[in-house]
Residue frames as qw, qx, qy, qz and C-alpha x, y, z in Angstrom:
[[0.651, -0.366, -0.466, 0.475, 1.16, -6.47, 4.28],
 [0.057, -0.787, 0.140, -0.598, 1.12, -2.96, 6.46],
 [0.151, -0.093, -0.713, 0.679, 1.98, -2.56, 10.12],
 [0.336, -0.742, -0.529, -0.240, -0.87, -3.04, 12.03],
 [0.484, -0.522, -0.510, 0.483, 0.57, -1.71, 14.79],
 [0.124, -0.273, 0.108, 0.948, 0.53, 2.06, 13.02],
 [0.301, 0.522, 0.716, -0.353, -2.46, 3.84, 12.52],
 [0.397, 0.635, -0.266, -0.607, -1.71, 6.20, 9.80],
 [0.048, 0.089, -0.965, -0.240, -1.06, 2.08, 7.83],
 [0.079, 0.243, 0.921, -0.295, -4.25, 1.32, 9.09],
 [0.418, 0.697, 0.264, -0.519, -6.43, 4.37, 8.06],
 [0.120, 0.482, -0.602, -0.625, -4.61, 3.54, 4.32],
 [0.149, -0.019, 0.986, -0.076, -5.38, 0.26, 4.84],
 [0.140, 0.577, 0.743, -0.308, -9.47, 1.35, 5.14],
 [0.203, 0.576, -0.311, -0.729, -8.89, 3.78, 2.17],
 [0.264, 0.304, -0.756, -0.516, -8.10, 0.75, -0.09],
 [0.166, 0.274, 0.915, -0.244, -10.66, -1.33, 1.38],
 [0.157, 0.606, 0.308, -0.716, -13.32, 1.54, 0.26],
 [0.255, 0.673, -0.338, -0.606, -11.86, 1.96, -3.09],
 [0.266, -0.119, 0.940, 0.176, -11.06, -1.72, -3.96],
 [0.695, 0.301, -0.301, -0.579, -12.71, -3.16, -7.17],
 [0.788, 0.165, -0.574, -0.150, -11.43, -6.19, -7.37],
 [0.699, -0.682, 0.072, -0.203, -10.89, -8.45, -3.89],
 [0.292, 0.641, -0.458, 0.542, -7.91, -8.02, -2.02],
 [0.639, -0.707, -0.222, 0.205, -7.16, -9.22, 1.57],
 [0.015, 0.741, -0.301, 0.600, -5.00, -6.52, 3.89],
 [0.863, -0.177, -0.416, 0.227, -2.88, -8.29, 6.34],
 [0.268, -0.905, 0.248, -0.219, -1.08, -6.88, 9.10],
 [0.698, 0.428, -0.574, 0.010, 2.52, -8.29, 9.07],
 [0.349, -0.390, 0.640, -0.563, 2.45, -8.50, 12.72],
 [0.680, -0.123, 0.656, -0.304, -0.09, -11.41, 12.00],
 [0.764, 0.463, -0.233, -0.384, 1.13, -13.60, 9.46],
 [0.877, -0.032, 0.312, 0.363, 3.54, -16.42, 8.12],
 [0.225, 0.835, -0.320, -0.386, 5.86, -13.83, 6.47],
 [0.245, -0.456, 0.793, 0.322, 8.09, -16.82, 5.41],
 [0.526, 0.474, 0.704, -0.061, 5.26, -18.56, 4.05],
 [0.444, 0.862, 0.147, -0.198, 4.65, -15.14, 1.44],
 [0.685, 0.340, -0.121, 0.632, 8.86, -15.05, 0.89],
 [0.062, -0.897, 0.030, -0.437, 8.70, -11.58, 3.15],
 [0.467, -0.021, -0.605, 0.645, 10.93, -10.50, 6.32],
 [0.538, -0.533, -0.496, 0.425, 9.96, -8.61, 9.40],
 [0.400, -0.532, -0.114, 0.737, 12.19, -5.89, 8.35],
 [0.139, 0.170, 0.539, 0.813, 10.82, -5.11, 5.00],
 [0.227, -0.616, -0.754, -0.035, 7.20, -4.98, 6.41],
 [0.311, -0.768, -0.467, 0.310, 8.30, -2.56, 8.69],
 [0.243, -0.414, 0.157, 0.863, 9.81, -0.53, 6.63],
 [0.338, 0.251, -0.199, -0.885, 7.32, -0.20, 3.93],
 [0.867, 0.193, 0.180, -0.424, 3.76, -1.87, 2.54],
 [0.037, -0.136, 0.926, 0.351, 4.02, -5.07, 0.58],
 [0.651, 0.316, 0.049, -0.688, 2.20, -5.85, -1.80],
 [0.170, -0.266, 0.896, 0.312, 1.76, -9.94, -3.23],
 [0.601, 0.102, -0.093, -0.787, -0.13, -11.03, -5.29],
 [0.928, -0.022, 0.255, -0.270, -2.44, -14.39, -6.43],
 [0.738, 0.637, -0.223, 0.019, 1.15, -15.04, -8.09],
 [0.684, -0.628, 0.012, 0.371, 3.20, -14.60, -4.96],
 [0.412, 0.522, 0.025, 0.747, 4.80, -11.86, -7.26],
 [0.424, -0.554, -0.367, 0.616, 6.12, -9.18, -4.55],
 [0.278, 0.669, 0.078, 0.685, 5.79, -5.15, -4.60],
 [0.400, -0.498, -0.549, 0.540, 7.17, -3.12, -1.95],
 [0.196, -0.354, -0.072, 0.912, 6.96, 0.67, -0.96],
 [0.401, 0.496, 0.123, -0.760, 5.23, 2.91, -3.49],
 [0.259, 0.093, -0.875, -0.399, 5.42, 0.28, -6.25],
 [0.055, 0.378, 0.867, -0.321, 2.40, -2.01, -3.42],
 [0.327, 0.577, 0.352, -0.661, 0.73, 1.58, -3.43],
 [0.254, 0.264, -0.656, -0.660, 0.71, 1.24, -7.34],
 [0.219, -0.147, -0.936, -0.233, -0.47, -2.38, -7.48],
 [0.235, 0.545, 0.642, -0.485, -3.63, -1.16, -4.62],
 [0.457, 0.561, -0.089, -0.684, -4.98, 1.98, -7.01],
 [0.409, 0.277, -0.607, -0.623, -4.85, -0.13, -9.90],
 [0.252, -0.208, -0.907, -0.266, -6.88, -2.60, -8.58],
 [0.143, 0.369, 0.434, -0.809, -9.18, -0.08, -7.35],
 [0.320, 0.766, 0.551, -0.084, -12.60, 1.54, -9.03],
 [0.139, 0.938, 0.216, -0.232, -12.79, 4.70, -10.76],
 [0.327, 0.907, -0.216, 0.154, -10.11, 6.74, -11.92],
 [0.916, -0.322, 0.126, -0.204, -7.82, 5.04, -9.48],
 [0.915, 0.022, 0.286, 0.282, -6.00, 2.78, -11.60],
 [0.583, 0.679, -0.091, 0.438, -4.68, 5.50, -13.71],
 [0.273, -0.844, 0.444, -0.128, -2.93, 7.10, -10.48],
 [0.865, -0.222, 0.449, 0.033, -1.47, 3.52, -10.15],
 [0.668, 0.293, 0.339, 0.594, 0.15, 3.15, -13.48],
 [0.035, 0.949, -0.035, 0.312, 0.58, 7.06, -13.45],
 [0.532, -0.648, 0.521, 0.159, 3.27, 5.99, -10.42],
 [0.817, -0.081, 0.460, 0.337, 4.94, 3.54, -12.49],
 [0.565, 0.791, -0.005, 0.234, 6.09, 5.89, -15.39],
 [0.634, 0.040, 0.036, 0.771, 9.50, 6.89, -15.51],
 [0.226, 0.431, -0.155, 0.860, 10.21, 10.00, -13.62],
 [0.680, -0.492, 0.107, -0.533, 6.94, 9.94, -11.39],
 [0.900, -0.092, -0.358, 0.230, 8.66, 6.24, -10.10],
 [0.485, 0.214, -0.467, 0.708, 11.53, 8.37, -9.08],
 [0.317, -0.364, -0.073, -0.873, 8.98, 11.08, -7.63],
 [0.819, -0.399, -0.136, -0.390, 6.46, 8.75, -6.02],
 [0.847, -0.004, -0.465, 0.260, 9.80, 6.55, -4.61],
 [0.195, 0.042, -0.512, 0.835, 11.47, 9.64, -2.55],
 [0.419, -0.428, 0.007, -0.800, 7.86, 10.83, -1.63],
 [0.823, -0.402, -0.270, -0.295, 6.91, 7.50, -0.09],
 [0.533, 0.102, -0.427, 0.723, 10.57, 7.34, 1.53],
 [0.009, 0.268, -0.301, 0.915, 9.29, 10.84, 2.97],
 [0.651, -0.415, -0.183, -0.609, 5.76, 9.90, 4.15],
 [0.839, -0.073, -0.510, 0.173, 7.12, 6.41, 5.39],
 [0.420, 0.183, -0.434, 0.776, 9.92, 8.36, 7.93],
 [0.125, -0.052, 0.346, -0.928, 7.06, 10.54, 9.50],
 [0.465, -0.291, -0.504, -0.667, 3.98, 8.40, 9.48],
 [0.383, -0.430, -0.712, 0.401, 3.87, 7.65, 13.17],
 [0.073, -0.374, -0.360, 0.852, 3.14, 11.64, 13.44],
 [0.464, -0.018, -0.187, -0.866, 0.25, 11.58, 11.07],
 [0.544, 0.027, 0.728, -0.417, -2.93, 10.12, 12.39],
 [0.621, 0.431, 0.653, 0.048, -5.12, 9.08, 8.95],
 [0.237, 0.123, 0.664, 0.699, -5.30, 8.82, 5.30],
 [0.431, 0.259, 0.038, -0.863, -7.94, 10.61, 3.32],
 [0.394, 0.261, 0.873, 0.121, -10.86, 8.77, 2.36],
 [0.177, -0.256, -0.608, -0.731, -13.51, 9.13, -0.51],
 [0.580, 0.002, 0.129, -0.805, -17.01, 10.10, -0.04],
 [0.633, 0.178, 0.691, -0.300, -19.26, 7.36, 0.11],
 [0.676, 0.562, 0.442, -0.174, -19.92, 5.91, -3.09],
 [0.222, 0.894, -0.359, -0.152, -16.62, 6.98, -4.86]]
């Protein structure tokens, strides 16, 4: 789940779409059943979720974990590279700081074609 209604979410959104190995749908939490997934309104909008085919939940930079690692390439190791102990703390106040000021950036970097 991202906010569609924010475009720096949206140009992430079409990062992991790019990068994605295995298939993944990308929901905007504006349109969904959140109660249906277990989710609220106010978690959505305060950072990604991430569920999986388990209806296990990840939110914040943990979600951005669970995308890279089910990405191509090198990828996955950034993904479990967040989840160590000390980058967790690291990657938790960084996405706190992106999260607070992403209405004043417009997009995510993407990969070259074929990356």
């Amino acid at each position: 789940m991202f906010d569609g209604d924010c475009q720096f979410c949206r140009s992430c959104v079409r990062f992991a779409e790019r990068i994605k190995r295995r298939e993944f749908t990308s929901v905007a939490y504006q349109q969904t059943d959140l109660a249906e997934l277990g989710l609220r309104a106010d978690e959505c909008a305060n950072a990604v979720q991430w569920v999986d085919e388990n209806a296990a939940h990840a939110s914040a930079h943990e979600a951005v974990a669970a995308v890279l690692k089910s990405a191509r390439g090198v990828w996955p190791l950034a993904g479990y590279a967040i989840m160590l102990p000390g980058v967790r703390r690291l990657a938790a106040l960084t996405y706190r700081r992106v999260a607070r000021r992403r209405q004043c950036i417009v997009t995510a970097p993407t990969p070259p074609d074929g990356e």
